[in-house]
Structure formats: C-alpha cells, structure tokens
Legacy VTK file of the C-alpha trace (Angstrom):
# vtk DataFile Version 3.0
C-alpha trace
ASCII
DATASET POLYDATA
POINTS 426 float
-104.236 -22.068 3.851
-103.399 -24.572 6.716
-103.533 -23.303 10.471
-99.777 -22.991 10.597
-99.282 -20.352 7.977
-102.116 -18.714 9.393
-100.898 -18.041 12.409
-97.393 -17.295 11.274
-98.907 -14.780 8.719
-101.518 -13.600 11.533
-98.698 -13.085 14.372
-95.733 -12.316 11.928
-96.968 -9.671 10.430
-98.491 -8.387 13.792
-94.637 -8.061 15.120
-93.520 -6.973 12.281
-96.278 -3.823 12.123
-95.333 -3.341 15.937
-91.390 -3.263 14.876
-92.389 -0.744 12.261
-93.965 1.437 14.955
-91.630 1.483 17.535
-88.868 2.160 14.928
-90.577 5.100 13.145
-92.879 6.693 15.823
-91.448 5.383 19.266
-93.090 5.990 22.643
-95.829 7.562 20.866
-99.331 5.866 19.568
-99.169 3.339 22.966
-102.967 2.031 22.280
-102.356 0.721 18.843
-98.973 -0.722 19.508
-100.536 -2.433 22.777
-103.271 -3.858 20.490
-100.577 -4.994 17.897
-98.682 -6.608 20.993
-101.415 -8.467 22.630
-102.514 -9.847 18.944
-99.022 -11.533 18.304
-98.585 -12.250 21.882
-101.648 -14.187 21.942
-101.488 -16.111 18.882
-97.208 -17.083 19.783
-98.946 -18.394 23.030
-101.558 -20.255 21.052
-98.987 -21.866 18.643
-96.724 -22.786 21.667
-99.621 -24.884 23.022
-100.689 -26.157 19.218
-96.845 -26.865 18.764
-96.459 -24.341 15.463
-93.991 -22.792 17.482
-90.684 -23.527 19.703
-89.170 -21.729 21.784
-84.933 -22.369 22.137
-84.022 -23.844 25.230
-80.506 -21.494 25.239
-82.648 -18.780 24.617
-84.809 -19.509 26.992
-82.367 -20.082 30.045
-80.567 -16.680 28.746
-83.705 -14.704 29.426
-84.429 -16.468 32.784
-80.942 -15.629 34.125
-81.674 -11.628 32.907
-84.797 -11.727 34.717
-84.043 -13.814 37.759
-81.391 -11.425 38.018
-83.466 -8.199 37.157
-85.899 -9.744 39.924
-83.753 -10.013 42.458
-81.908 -6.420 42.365
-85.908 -4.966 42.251
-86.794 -7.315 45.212
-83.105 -5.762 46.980
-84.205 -1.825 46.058
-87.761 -2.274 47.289
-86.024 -3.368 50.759
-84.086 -0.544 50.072
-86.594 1.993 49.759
-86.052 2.566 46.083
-89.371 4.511 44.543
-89.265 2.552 41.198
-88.004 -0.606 42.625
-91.928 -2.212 41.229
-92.302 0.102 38.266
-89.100 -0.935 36.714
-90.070 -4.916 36.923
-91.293 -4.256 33.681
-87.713 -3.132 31.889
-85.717 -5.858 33.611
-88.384 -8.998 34.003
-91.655 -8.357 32.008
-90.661 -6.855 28.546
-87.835 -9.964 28.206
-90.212 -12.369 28.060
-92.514 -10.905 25.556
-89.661 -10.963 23.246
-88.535 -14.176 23.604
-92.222 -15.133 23.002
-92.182 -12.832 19.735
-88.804 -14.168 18.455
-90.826 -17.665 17.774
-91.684 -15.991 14.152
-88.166 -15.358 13.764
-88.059 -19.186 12.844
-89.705 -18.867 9.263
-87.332 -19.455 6.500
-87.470 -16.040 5.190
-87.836 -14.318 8.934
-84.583 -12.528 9.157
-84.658 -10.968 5.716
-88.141 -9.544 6.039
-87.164 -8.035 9.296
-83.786 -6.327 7.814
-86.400 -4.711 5.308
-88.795 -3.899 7.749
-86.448 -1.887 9.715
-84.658 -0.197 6.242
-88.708 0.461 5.298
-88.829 2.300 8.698
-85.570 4.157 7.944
-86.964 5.334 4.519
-90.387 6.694 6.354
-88.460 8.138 8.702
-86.155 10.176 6.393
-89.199 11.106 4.404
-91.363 12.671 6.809
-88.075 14.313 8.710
-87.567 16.065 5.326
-90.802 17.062 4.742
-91.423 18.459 8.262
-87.822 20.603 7.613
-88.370 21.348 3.898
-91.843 22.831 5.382
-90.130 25.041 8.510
-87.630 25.729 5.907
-90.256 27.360 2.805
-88.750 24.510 0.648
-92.126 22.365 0.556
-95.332 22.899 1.094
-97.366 22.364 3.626
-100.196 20.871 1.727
-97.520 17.987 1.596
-97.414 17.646 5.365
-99.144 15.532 7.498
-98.748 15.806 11.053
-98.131 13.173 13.583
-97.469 12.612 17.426
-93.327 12.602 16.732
-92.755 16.141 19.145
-91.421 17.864 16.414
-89.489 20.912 16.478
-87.122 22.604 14.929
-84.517 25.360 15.629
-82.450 27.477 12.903
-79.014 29.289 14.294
-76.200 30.573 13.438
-74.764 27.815 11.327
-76.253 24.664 12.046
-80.198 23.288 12.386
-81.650 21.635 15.205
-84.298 19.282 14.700
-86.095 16.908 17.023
-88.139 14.058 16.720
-88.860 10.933 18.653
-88.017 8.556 15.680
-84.016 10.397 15.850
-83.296 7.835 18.607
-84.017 5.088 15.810
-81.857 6.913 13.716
-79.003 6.090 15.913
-79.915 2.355 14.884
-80.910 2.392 11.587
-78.228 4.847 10.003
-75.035 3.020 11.374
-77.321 -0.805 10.360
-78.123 0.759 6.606
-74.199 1.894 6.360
-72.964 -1.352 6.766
-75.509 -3.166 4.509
-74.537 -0.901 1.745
-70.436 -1.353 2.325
-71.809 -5.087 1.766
-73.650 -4.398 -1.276
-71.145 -2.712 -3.132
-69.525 -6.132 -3.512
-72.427 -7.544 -4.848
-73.193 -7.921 -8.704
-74.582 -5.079 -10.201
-78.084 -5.769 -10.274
-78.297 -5.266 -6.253
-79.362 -1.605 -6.778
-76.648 -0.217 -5.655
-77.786 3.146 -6.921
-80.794 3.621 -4.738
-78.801 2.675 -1.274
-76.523 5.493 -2.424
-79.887 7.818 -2.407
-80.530 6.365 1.466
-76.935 6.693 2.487
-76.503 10.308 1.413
-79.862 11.771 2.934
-78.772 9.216 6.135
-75.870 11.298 6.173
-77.723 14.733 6.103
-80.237 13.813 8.583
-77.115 12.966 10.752
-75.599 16.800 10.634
-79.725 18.157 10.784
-80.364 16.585 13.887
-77.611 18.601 15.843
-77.623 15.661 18.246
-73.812 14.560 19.657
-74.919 10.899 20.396
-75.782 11.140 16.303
-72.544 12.636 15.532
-70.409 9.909 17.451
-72.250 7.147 16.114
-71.835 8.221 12.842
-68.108 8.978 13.438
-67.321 5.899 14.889
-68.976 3.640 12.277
-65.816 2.357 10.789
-64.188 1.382 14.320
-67.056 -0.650 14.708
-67.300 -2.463 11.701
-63.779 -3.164 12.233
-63.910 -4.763 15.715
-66.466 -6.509 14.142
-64.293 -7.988 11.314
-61.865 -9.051 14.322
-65.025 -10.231 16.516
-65.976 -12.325 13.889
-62.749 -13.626 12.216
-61.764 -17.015 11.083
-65.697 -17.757 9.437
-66.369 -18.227 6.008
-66.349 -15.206 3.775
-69.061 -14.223 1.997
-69.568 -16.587 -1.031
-69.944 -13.232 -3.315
-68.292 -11.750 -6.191
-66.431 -8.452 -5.461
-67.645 -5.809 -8.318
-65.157 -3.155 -9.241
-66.812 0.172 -9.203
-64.260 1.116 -11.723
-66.202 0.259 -14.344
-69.227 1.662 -13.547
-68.955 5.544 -14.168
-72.401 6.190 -13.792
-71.810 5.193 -10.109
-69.356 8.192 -9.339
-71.592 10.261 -11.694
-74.535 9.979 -9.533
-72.396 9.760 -6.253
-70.935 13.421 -7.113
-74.775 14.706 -8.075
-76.115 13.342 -5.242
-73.604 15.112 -2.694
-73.787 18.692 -5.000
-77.778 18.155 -3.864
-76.625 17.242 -0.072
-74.402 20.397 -0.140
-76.945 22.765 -1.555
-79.492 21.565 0.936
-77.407 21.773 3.881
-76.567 25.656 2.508
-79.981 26.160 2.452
-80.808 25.208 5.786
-77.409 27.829 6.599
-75.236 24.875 7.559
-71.763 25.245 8.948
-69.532 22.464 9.410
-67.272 24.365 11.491
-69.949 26.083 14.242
-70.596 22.150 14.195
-68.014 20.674 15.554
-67.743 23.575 17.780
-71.330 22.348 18.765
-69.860 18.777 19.321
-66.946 19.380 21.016
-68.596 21.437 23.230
-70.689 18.966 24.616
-67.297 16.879 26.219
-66.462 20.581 27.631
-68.091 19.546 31.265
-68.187 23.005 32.322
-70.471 24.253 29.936
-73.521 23.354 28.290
-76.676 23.207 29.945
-77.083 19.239 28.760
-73.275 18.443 29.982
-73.260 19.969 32.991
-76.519 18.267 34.009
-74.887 15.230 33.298
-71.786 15.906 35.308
-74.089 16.805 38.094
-75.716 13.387 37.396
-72.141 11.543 36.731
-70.794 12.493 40.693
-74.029 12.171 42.330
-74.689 8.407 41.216
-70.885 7.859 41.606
-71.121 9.213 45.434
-74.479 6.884 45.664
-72.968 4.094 44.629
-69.905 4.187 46.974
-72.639 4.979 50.135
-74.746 2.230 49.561
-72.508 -1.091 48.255
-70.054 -1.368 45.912
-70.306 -5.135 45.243
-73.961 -4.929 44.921
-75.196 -1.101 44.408
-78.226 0.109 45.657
-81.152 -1.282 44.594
-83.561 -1.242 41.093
-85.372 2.088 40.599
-83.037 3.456 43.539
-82.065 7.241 43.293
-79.888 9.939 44.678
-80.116 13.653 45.348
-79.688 14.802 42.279
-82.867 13.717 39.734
-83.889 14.143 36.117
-87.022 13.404 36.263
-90.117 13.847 39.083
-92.122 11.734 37.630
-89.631 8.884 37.446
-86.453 10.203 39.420
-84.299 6.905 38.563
-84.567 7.266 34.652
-80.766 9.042 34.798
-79.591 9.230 31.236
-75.986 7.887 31.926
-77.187 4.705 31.549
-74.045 2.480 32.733
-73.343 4.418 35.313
-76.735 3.999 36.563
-76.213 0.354 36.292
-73.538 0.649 38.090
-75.267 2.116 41.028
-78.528 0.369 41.339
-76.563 -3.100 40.666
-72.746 -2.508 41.978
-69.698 -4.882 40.477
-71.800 -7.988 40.627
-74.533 -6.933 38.361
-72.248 -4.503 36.410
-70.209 -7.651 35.475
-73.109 -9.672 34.869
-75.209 -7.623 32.433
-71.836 -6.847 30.490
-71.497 -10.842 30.107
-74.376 -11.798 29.794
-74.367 -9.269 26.846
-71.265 -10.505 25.763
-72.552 -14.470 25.826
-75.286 -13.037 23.132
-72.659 -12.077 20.978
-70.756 -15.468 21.443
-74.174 -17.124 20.479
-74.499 -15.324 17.261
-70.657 -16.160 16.196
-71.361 -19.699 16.777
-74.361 -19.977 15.009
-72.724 -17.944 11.931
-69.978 -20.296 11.715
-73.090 -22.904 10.524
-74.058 -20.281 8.337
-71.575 -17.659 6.943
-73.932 -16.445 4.393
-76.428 -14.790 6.816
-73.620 -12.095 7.726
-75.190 -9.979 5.076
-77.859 -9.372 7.768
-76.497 -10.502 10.733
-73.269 -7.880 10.794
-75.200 -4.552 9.672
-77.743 -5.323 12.525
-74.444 -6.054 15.058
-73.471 -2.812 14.172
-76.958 -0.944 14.826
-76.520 -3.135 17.986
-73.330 -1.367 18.903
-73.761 1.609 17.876
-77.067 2.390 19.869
-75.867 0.576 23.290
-72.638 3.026 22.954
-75.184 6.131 22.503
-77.300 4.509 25.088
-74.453 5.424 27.611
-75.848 9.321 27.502
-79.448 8.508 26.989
-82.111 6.068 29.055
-82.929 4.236 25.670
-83.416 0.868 27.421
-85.753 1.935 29.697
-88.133 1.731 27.040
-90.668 -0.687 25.753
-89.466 0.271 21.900
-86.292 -0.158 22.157
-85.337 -2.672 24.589
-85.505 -5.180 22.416
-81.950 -4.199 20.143
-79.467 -4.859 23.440
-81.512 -8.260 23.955
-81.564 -8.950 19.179
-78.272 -11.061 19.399
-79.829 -13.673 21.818
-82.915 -13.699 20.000
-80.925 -13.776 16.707
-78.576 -16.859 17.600
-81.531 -19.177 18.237
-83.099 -18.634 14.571
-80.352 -18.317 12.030
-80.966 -22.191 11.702
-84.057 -21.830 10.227
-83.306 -19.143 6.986
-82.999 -19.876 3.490
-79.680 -19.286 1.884
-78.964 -15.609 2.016
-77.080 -15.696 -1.303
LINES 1 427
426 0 1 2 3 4 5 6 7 8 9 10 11 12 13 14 15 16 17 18 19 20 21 22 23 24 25 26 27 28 29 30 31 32 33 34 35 36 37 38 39 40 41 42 43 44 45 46 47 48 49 50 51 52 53 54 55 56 57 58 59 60 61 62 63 64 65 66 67 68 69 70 71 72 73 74 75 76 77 78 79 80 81 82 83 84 85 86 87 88 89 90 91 92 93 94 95 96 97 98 99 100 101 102 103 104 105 106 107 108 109 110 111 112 113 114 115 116 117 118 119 120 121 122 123 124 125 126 127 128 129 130 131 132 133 134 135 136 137 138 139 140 141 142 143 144 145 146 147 148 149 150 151 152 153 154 155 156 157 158 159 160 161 162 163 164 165 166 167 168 169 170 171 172 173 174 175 176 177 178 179 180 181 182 183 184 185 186 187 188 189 190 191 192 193 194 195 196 197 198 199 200 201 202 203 204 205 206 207 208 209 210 211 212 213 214 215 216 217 218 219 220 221 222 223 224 225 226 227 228 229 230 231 232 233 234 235 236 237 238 239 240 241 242 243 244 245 246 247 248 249 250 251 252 253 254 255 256 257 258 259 260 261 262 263 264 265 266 267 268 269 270 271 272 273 274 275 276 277 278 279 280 281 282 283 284 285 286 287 288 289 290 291 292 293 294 295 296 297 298 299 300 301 302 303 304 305 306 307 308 309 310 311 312 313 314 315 316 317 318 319 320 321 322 323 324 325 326 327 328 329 330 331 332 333 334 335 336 337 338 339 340 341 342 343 344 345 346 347 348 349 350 351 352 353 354 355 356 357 358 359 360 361 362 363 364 365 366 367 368 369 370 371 372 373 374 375 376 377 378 379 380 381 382 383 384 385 386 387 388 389 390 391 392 393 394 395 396 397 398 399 400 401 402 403 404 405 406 407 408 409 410 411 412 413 414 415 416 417 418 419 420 421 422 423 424 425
C-alpha cells in the first residue's frame, strides 16, 4: 500500500469516525472526538506538505472572507466590552479552518458517497438506540437490551403525546429531512435499489419525528416538500438524472409492506398513548407568544436583542459574544437561541447581509459545479435539503455555536470544491 492511500485511508476514515460521532452522540464524548480530530488534522497537514492533498483556492478564499470577517466583529465586541468576544473566535475563525483542512479527503473518487452513508449509518444508530431507550421506559423491551450512553436521555409520558430527549434529536433535524429526499430519489430507481428497506427508515424517521415532541422537528418535517421544491427551482435548467423512472404500480408488494409497516407505526404510537390532536395543540402552542414557558422566554429574548441592537449600531451591531439584559445562559450569556436575530445584533446590516451571501455564494458554487456533473444530485440535493432544513430550525436553537454541527451551514462550500473528483454516481 503506497503512502498516499495510507494516509487517505488513515485520515479518511479518522473524519469519517469523527462525522459519525458528532452526528449520533453530539457534544458528548469531547476526549475521543478531540483525539479523532487531531489524528486527521495532522495527517491532512502532513499530506498538504507531501502534496497528497490540495486544498481549492475558491474554497480557500471563501473561508478567509468568513473568518476575516468573524475576526473582525470579535476584535469590534472585545472593544466593546462583549464577555465572549475571545471565546467565540473559535465558532467564527478557528473551527472554519479545520474543515476546510478536513474537506481535502473529500477529493477521493468515492468521497461523497461514503459520506452520504456515513451520515444514513448514523441515522440508523440513532433510531435504534432512541427506540430501545423508549421501548425500555415504555415495558416494551427489555432492559437487558439497553446500553446506556452519555446522550441526556429522558423521557416524559402525558396526556396524549411522548416527550423524549436526546442530544442526537438535533441530528435528527438533519438526517430525517436528508434520508426523505434520498428515498423520493430512489423510488425512481430500478428495482434492485432496495427500495423496501428505506421504506423501514422512512416510517420509524417519521415516528421518531411525532416521539420527540420537539416543534423545530415538527416544522422541519412539515416543510420538507417546500423545500425540495425551491430546490427543484434553485437548481433548474441542469441535466436530469440519467435514471429510469420505475412505476410502483407494478410492484404490489411495495403497498403491501407500505400499509404493514404504518399498521406497526400506528400501534406503536397507541402504545406510547399518542394523540395527534393534543399534538398539534402542542405545536401550535408554541407560536402562541403568550404562553409556554419555552416561547415566552424567547419573546423575552426576541425584544431584548431587538432593543440591543437598535442601542448599539444598526449598520454594524454590537460586537461578537456581546449580550443584553436578558440572558439564557450564565455560563455563556451570548449563546441566545434565536440564532439570526442574534446575528443580527452582534453583527448589524453589514454582517447580517454578509453571512446571508456569503451563504448564498456556497449554494451558487454547488449549482455550478453540478451543471459539470448532473449525476451527483442523487447526493448532492438530499444533503441541500438537510442543509436547509437544519439552518431554518437553527433560527430557534444555537446549533452553530457548536463544534458538531457547524460544519452543515459551511457543507455546500466544502461540497462545490470536490464534486470534480467522484466517480459516476449512476
């Protein structure tokens, strides 16, 4: 085995371990994922200097601009007084870098399809250990099947619904709305795609989605189609698919095990004493901004950033790690969960504009470099629409003020520069 492959293999699979991770136990587990990190960091660093690796040169100037930019609104909040104006230099200039430097394995041939199965292996651990862990609170399995890990597990049983939590839910918002998508794909495929066994994922997808009792879950999930379509119009005028459309028509088995499948969904949810109705109530009542303990916290957060923002500068905000009277956390008082609006405030109009386009440019990037190769939407779109998806529910939540996943609003950037490289898709 020559050096190249070794390293590839070595700092590939490293990345690919760490992706796992992040996806299935996030923010949890920090010393082996720092271990996994530093082991494909150092080897991409190695093969930079060896020349097994390259790094784009759009890419490249895409992440400087972030974190030029990133450094400069830190540099303006620490003159401002901001408390996390240093702490946060790792969100908007160090974590960039590492992974533009990890996206060098994304230029193996076979790269982008290992990854797609890497994160629908991730969704498949996660929806096996969520069931387990509620099919063992429930009396449905037992507990000699369980096996505990650091995910802050819980679970709550009321009056018509289930609420479960877990760290690895917050993939979920990713994964669920990515695996969707791929499977809409695959039932134009020829038979012999397994169509049979994404129905299996889809379905328990789609029951983890109601467990959860999470809104951000519930929007995502309704709002799947509207993105795929924007997407079709976002993408227009490239080459279709070069694949045969199958008519499900003639496969009865296919709407046999489709209406067996959802009998088991039903009965499951009824065990659990699952309500659609007291459901939406639950959902709707989280837009009612006068009740809720989780809404009105957010209101409270919504006007006090909004009234921050107009005190300090509305061209240029306030500052990185800036706050205002109103806090969610001591610990770190500018991790607000309205995300944008936060943005908004710490970076004013300029930077508001500019992380919105500079997002936008990513997407640009990846229609261009599809137009060179239309059959590498089979991965490319279902991961858009994870992309979507989770920056939407990241508009409630501080997702991107983590290390695991920071990475999905910077994917089409790092995706653009290695679609080159892949084998034919199909």
């Amino acid at each position: 085995m020559n050096e190249k492959l070794l390293m590839r293999r070595i700092g590939g699979g490293s990345t690919l371990l760490l992706i796992f991770m992040a996806m299935f136990v996030p923010t949890a587990y920090v010393p082996a994922k720092a271990g996994l990190l530093l082991l494909a960091c150092s080897v991409a660093i190695l093969g930079l200097f060896l020349g097994v690796f390259k790094i784009n040169k759009t890419a490249f100037f895409a992440i400087l601009s972030l974190t030029s930019v990133g450094l400069l609104y830190s540099f303006y909040g620490f003159l401002n007084g901001a408390p996390g104006a240093v702490r946060v230099l790792t969100v908007y200039f160090l974590w960039p870098w590492v992974f533009l430097l990890l996206s060098v394995y994304l230029s193996n041939d076979r790269s982008l399809e290992v990854f797609f199965k890497v994160l629908i292996a991730s969704l498949v651990f996660i929806i096996i250990y969520s069931f387990l862990f509620l099919g063992v609170k429930s009396g449905f399995v037992p507990e000699s099947l369980y096996f505990e890990l650091d995910q802050g597990q819980g679970v709550g049983f009321y009056d018509g619904f289930v609420e479960y939590r877990m760290y690895s839910i917050s993939s979920l918002i990713f994964l669920i709305p990515l695996a969707i998508h791929f499977f809409y794909i695959k039932l134009k495929l020829p038979y012999r795609e397994k169509t049979y066994l994404w129905l299996v994922l889809i379905l328990a997808s789609i029951v983890l989605t109601f467990l959860t009792g999470r809104r951000a879950m519930l929007l995502v999930f309704m709002i799947i189609p509207a993105i795929v379509l924007a997407e079709f119009f976002l993408f227009s005028g490239l080459k279709k698919l070069p694949i045969k459309i199958r008519r499900l028509s003639r496969s009865p088995g296919f709407y046999i095990l489709s209406i067996f499948l959802f009998l088991i969904a039903l009965g499951l949810l009824n065990h659990l004493g699952f309500n659609l109705t007291k459901v939406w109530i639950m959902f709707a009542d989280g837009f009612n901004f006068e009740s809720g303990e989780s809404t009105s916290e957010r209101t409270l957060q919504f006007f006090s950033l909004m009234n921050g923002w107009f005190d300090s500068s509305i061209l240029f905000g306030a500052g990185n790690g800036s706050t205002v009277d109103v806090v969610r956390s001591t610990e770190m008082g500018w991790a607000y969960e309205l995300t944008y609006v936060y943005l908004l405030f710490s970076t004013g109009l300029v930077g508001f504009l500019f992380y919105f386009s500079w997002f936008g440019y990513g997407l640009i990037r990846v229609r261009q470099s599809l137009k060179m190769r239309p059959d590498l939407k089979i991965y490319v779109l279902p991961l858009m629409t994870g992309v979507f998806c989770f920056c939407i529910a990241a508009a409630s939540n501080p997702y991107f003020g983590k290390f695991d996943f920071l990475w999905i609003v910077i994917l089409p950037h790092l995706l653009a520069t290695s679609l080159k490289y892949q084998r034919v898709a199909i």
